[in-house]
C-alpha positions as CSV (number, residue, x, y, z in Angstrom):
1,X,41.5,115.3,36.2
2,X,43.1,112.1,34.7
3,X,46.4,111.7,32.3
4,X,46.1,108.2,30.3
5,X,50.4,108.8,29.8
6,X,52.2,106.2,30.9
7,X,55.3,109.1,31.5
8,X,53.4,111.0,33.5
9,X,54.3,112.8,36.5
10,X,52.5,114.6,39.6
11,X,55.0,116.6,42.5
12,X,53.1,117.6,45.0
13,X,55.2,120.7,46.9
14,X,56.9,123.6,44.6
15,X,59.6,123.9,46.3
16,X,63.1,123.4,45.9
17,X,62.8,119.8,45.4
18,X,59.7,119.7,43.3
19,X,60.6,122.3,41.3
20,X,63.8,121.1,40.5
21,X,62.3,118.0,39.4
22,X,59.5,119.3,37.4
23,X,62.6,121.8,35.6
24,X,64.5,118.4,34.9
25,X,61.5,116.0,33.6
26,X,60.3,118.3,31.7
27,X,63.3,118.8,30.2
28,X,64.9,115.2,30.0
29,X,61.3,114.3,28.9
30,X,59.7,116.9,26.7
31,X,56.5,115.0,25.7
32,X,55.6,113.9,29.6
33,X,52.8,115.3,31.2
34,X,53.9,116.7,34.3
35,X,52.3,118.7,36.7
36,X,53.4,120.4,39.7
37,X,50.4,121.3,42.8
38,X,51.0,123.5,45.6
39,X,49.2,125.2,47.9
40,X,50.4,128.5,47.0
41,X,50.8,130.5,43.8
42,X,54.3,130.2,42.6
43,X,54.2,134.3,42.1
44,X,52.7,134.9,45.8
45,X,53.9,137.8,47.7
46,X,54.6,134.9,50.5
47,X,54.9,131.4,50.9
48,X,55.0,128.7,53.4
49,X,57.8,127.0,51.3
50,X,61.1,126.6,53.3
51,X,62.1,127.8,49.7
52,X,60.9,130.8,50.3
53,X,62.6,133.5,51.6
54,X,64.6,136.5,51.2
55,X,68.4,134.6,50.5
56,X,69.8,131.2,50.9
57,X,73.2,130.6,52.0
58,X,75.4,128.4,48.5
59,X,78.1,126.5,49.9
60,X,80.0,123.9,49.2
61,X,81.5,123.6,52.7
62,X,81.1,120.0,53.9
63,X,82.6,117.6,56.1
64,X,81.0,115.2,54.5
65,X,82.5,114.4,51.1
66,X,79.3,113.1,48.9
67,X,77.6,116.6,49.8
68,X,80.6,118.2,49.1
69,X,81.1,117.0,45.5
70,X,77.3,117.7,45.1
71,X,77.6,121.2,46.3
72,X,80.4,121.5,44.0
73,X,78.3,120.4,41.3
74,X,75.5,122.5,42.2
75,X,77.8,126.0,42.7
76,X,79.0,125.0,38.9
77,X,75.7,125.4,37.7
78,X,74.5,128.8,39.6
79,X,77.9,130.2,38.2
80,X,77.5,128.9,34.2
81,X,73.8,128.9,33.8
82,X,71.7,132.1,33.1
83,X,68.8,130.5,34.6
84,X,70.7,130.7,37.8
85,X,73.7,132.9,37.4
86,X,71.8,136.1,37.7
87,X,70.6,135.0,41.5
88,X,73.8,134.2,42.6
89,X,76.5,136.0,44.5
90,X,80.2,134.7,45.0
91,X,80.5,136.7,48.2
92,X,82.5,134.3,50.0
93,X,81.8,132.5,53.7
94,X,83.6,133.5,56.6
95,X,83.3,130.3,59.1
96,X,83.6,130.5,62.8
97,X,84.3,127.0,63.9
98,X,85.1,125.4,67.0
99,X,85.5,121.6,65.7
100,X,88.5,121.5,63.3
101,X,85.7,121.9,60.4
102,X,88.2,124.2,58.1
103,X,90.9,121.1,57.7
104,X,88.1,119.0,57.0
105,X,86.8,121.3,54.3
106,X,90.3,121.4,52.6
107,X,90.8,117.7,52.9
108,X,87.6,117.3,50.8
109,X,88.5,119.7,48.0
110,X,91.5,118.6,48.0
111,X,90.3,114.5,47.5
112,X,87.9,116.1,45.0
113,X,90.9,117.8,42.7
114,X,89.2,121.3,43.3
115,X,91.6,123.8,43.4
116,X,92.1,126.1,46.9
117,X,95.0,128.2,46.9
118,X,94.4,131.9,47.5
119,X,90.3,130.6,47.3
120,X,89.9,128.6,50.3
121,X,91.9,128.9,53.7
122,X,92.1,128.4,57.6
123,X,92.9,131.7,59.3
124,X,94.3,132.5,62.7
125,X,92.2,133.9,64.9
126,X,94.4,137.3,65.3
127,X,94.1,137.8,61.5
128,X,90.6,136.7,60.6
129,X,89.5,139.6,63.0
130,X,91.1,141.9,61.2
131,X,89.3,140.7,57.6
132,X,86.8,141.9,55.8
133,X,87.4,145.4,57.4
134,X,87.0,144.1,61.0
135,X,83.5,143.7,60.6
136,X,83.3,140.7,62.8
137,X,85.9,141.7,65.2
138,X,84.2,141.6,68.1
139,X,82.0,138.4,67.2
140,X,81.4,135.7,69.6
141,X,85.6,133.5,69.7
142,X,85.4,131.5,72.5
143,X,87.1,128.4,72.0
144,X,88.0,129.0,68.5
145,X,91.9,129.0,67.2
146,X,91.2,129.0,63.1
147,X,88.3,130.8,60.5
148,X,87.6,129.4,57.3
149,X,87.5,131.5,54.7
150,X,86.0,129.9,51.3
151,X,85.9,133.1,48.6
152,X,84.1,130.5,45.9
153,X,81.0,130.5,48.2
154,X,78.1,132.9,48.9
155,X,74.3,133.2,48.5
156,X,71.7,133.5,46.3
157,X,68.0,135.1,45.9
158,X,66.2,132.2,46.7
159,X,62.5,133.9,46.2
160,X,63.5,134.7,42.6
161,X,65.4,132.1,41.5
162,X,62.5,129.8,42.9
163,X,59.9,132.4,40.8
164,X,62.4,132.8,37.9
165,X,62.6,128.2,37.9
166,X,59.2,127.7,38.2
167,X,58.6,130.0,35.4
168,X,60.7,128.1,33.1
169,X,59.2,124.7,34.1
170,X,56.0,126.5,32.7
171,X,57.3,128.1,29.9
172,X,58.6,124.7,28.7
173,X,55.5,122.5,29.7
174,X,54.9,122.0,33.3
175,X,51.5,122.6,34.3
176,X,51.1,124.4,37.6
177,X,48.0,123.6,40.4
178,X,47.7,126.0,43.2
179,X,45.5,123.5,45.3
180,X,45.9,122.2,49.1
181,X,46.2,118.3,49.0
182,X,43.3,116.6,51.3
183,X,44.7,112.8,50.8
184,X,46.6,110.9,48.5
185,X,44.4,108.3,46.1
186,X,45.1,104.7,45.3
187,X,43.5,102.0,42.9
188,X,42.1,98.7,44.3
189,X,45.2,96.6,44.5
190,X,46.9,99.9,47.0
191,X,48.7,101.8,44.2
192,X,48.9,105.1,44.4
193,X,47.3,107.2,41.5
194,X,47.3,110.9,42.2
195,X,45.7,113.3,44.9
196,X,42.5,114.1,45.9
197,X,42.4,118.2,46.6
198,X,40.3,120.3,49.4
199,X,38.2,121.6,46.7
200,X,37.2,117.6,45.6
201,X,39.2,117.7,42.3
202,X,41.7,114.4,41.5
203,X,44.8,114.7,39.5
204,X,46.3,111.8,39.0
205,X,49.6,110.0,37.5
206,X,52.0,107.2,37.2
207,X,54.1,108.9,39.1
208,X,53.3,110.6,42.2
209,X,56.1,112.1,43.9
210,X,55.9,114.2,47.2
211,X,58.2,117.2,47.7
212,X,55.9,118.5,50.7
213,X,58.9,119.4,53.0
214,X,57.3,119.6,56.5
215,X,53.9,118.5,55.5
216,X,55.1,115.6,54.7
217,X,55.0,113.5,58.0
218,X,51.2,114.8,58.6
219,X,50.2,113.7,55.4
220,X,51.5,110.4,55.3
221,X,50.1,109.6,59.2
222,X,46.7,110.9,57.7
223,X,47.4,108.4,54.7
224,X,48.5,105.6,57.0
225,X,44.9,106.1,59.6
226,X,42.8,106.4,56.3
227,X,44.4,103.3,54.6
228,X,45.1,101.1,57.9
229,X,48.9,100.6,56.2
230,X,51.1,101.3,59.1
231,X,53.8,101.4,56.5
232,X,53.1,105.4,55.5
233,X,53.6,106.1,58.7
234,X,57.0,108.1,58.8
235,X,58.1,106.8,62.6
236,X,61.4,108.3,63.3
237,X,62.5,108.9,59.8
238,X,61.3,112.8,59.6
239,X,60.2,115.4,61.7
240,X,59.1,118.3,61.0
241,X,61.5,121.2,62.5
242,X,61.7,124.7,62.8
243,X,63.8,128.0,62.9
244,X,63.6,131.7,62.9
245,X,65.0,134.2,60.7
246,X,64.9,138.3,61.3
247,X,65.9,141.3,58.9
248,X,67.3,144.8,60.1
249,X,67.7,147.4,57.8
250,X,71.1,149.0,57.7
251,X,72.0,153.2,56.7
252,X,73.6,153.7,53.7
253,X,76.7,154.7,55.4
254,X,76.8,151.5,57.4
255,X,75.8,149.6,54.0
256,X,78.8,150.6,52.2
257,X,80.8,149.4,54.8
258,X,79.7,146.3,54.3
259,X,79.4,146.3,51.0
260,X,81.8,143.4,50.4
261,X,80.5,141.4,53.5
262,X,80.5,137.3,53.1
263,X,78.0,135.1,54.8
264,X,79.0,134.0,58.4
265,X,78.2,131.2,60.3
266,X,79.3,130.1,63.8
267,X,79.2,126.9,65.2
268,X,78.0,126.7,68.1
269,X,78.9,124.9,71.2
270,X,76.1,121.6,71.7
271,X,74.8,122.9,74.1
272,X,73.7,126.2,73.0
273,X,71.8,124.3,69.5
274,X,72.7,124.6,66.0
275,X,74.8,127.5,64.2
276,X,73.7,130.5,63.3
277,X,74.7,133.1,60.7
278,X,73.9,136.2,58.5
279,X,73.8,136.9,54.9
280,X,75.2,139.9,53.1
281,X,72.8,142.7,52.4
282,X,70.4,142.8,50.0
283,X,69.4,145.3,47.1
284,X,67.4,146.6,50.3
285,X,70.2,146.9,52.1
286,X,68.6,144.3,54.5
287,X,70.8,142.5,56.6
288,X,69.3,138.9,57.7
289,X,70.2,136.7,60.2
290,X,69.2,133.1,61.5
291,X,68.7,131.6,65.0
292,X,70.0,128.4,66.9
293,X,67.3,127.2,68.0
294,X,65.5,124.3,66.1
295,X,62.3,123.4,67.4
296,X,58.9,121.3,66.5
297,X,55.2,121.7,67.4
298,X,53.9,118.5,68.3
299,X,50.5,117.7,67.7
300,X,47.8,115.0,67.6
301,X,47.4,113.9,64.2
302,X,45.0,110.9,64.4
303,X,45.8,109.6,66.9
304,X,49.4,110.0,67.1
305,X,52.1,112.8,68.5
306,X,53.3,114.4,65.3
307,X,55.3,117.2,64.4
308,X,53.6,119.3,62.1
309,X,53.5,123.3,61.3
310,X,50.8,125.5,62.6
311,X,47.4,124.6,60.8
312,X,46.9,127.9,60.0
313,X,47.3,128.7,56.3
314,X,50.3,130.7,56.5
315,X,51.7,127.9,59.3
316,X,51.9,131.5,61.5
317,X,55.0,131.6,60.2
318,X,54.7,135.6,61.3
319,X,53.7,135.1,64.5
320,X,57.2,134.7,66.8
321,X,57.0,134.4,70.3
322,X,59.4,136.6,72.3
323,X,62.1,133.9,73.0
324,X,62.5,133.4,69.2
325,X,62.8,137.5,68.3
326,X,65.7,136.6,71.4
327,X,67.2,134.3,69.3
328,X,67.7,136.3,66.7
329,X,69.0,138.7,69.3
330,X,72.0,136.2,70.3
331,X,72.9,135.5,66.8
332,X,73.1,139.3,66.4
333,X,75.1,139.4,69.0
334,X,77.5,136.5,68.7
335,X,78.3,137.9,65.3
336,X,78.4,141.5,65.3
337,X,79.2,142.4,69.7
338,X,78.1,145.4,71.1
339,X,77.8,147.0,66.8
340,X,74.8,145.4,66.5
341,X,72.6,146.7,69.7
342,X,71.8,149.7,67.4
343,X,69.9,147.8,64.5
344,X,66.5,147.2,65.0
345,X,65.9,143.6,63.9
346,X,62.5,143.0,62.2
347,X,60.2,141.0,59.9
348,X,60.9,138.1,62.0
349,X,59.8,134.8,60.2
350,X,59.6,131.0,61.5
351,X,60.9,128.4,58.2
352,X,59.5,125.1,58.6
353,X,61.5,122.3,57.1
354,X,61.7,118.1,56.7
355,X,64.6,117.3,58.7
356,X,66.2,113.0,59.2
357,X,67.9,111.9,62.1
358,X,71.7,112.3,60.1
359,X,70.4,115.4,57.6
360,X,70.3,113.3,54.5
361,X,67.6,113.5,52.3
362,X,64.8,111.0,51.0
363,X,64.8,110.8,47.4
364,X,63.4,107.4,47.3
365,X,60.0,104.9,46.3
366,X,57.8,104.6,49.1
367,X,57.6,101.0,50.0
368,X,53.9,101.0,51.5
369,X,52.8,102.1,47.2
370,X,53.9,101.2,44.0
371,X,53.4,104.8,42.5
372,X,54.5,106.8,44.8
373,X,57.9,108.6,46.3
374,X,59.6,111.0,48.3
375,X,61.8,113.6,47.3
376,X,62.0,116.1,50.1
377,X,64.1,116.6,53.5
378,X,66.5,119.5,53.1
379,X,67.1,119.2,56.6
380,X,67.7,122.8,56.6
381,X,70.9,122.5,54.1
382,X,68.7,121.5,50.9
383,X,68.4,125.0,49.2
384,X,71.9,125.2,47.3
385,X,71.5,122.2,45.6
386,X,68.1,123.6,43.6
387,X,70.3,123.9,40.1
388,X,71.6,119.9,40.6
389,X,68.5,118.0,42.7
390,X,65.8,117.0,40.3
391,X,68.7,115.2,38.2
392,X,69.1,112.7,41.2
393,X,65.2,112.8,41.4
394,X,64.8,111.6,38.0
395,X,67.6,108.9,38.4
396,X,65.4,107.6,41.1
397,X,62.5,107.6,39.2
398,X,64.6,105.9,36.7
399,X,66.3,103.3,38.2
400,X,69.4,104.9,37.4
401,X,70.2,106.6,40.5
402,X,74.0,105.5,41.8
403,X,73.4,102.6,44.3
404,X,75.7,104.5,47.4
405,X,73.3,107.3,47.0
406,X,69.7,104.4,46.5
407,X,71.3,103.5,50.1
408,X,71.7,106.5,51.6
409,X,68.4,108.3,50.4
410,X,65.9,105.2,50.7
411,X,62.8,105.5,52.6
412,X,63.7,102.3,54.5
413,X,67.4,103.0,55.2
414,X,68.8,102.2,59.0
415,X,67.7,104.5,61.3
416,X,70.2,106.5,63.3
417,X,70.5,108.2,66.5
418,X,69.8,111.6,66.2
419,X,71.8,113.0,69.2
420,X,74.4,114.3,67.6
421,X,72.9,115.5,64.8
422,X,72.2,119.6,65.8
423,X,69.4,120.3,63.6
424,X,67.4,117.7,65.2
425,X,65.1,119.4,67.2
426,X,64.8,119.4,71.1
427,X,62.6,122.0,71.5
428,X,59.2,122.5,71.6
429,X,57.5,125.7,70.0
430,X,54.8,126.1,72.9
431,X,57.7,126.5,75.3
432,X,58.6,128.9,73.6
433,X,56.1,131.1,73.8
């Protein structure tokens, strides 16, 4: 399948970032063909998509000021627009932080003119015990003098907005492929034109752009040995990377209790990996939590040692070894004490995402292809920014894209050292079977 438009547009990966996109072309760009392929059904009872899943922590609480005011930005939008509004919930984030993160946090809103009194606030230690009921009383303190409390955070329902999104990309023009992607395809001077899919058929494009989170490194080593352009080849820019979550269902009497509960995180110490948390129940009265450990699952992709998924269609993502349901065990633990023995954790699930060595994403033109790009690597903190990130995306397809953020997202930016970066995975998944 062909499009003769010269505004035409082909995302490959319905996720966060490609759907976003899609939502925001379509919209900037009414007449534009654009169409979205993934490998699963955007109304599937499951997905591989790190986009997937039961609820997604929306924050705006950075150190880093650029993903601060774009956090900001994004939170603006779940609030104000119906699309999103209806997903989202202004619980609040209690953080349990051992590095001096909750001055850093005020600092940032403070530089940014956002208002914090009564809203946003360090606690000391004796007090923050004592709120929200004493829920996390007996949580995990070591080393820890202050909690930040931010009441203008939360989380949202990140299976239906993603549904509820995708829809209206539909509704308002996008056409959606459920298809798995074989290669990419390029014309006779190297440009690339589209994909070809498993089933044989081509859809093609002026634009093709790849949102395929942690397929993304696979495919372009696959595109890189069938081209002989080393340039595809993603080297140390991604890696594929990832973590577990598990559910327990709480009583109704323990579910009113924590009725009012806000997301917690905890920082952890380096050498136990990267934080974990739990988000507030659900309308299941499903109380979820995520583990430390981040890990990849090396494998020989054409002759090279690449990260990649599982190649089984649902990337196992159902199958968790022991260690991992452990994991989940700690983080149960480290939040909740000795409370939390009696829930039976369950419906453990492994996310895959795109991660860079300092958590930035690429939203960039790939230099080895006129025609193609890359917007993808949420780097596990990609999923609050659905409402705002297919604006940037479209800047960069543009050329309109603010040059301190062309820098920082490009393809061929510096690489950094990763080792202090805590989402950057050290582990492998076979040894942790």
């Amino acid at each position: 399948m062909t499009s003769s438009n010269q505004r035409s547009y082909l995302i490959v990966g319905a996720g966060v970032f490609g759907t976003s996109t899609a939502l925001h072309l379509i919209r900037r760009f009414p007449d534009a063909s654009v169409t979205l392929v993934d490998r699963d059904s955007f109304d599937a009872p499951s997905r591989v998509a790190a986009s997937w899943d039961w609820n997604k922590v929306v924050r705006a609480d950075y150190r880093d000021p650029v993903y601060c005011k774009l956090a900001l930005d994004a939170q603006d939008v779940w609030r104000a627009d119906p699309l999103w509004s209806s997903f989202y919930h202004e619980s609040g984030v209690y953080w349990i932080s051992r590095t001096g993160f909750a001055q850093a946090v005020l600092d940032n809103y403070a530089r940014l003119g956002r208002p914090t009194e009564g809203k946003l606030y360090a606690l000391p230690l004796a007090q923050a015990r004592k709120r929200y009921g004493g829920i996390f009383e007996e949580a995990d303190y070591t080393g820890v003098e202050n909690v930040l409390v931010n009441t203008t955070s939360g989380w949202a329902d990140a299976k239906g907005a993603l549904r509820a999104v995708t829809e209206k990309a539909v509704e308002l023009g996008v056409k959606y492929v459920a298809a798995e992607i074989e290669a990419l395809e390029f014309d006779h001077e190297g440009a690339c034109i589209g994909v070809r899919t498993g089933s044989g058929e081509t859809y093609t494009a002026a634009h093709t752009i790849l949102s395929t989170g942690a397929f993304t490194p696979k495919l372009l080593e696959r595109t890189a040995d069938s081209t002989g352009n080393n340039d595809f080849r993603t080297g140390g820019r991604i890696i594929a990377a990832g973590v577990t979550t598990g559910l327990a269902k709480l009583d109704d009497e323990t579910a009113k209790e924590f009725a009012q509960m806000p997301v917690c995180i905890q920082e952890n110490p380096p050498e136990r990996g990267a934080s974990n948390g739990t988000l507030p129940l659900n309308e299941d009265n499903m109380l979820k939590w995520w583990g430390q450990y981040i890990f990849k699952n090396t494998q020989d992709i054409s002759g090279s040692q690449i990260s990649a998924p599982p190649t089984t269609a649902d990337y196992a993502q159902w199958a968790v070894p022991d260690a991992l349901v452990q994991d989940i065990e700690f983080a149960n633990k480290a939040t909740f004490g000795k409370r939390g023995e009696k829930w039976k954790i369950m419906q453990h699930r492994i996310c895959w995402d795109a991660v860079t060595p300092n958590e930035d994403f690429i939203i960039s033109p790939h230099t080895a292809s006129k025609g193609l790009y890359l917007a993808t690597c949420g780097s596990f903190h990609g999923w609050k920014f659905f409402p705002i990130i297919g604006d940037y995306v479209v800047r960069m397809l543009e050329s309109t894209l603010e040059p301190d953020l062309q820098a920082r997202w490009a393809w061929n930016r510096e690489m950094l050292d990763p080792s202090g970066n805590v989402v950057w995975p050290r582990k492998e998944l076979k040894d942790l079977q």
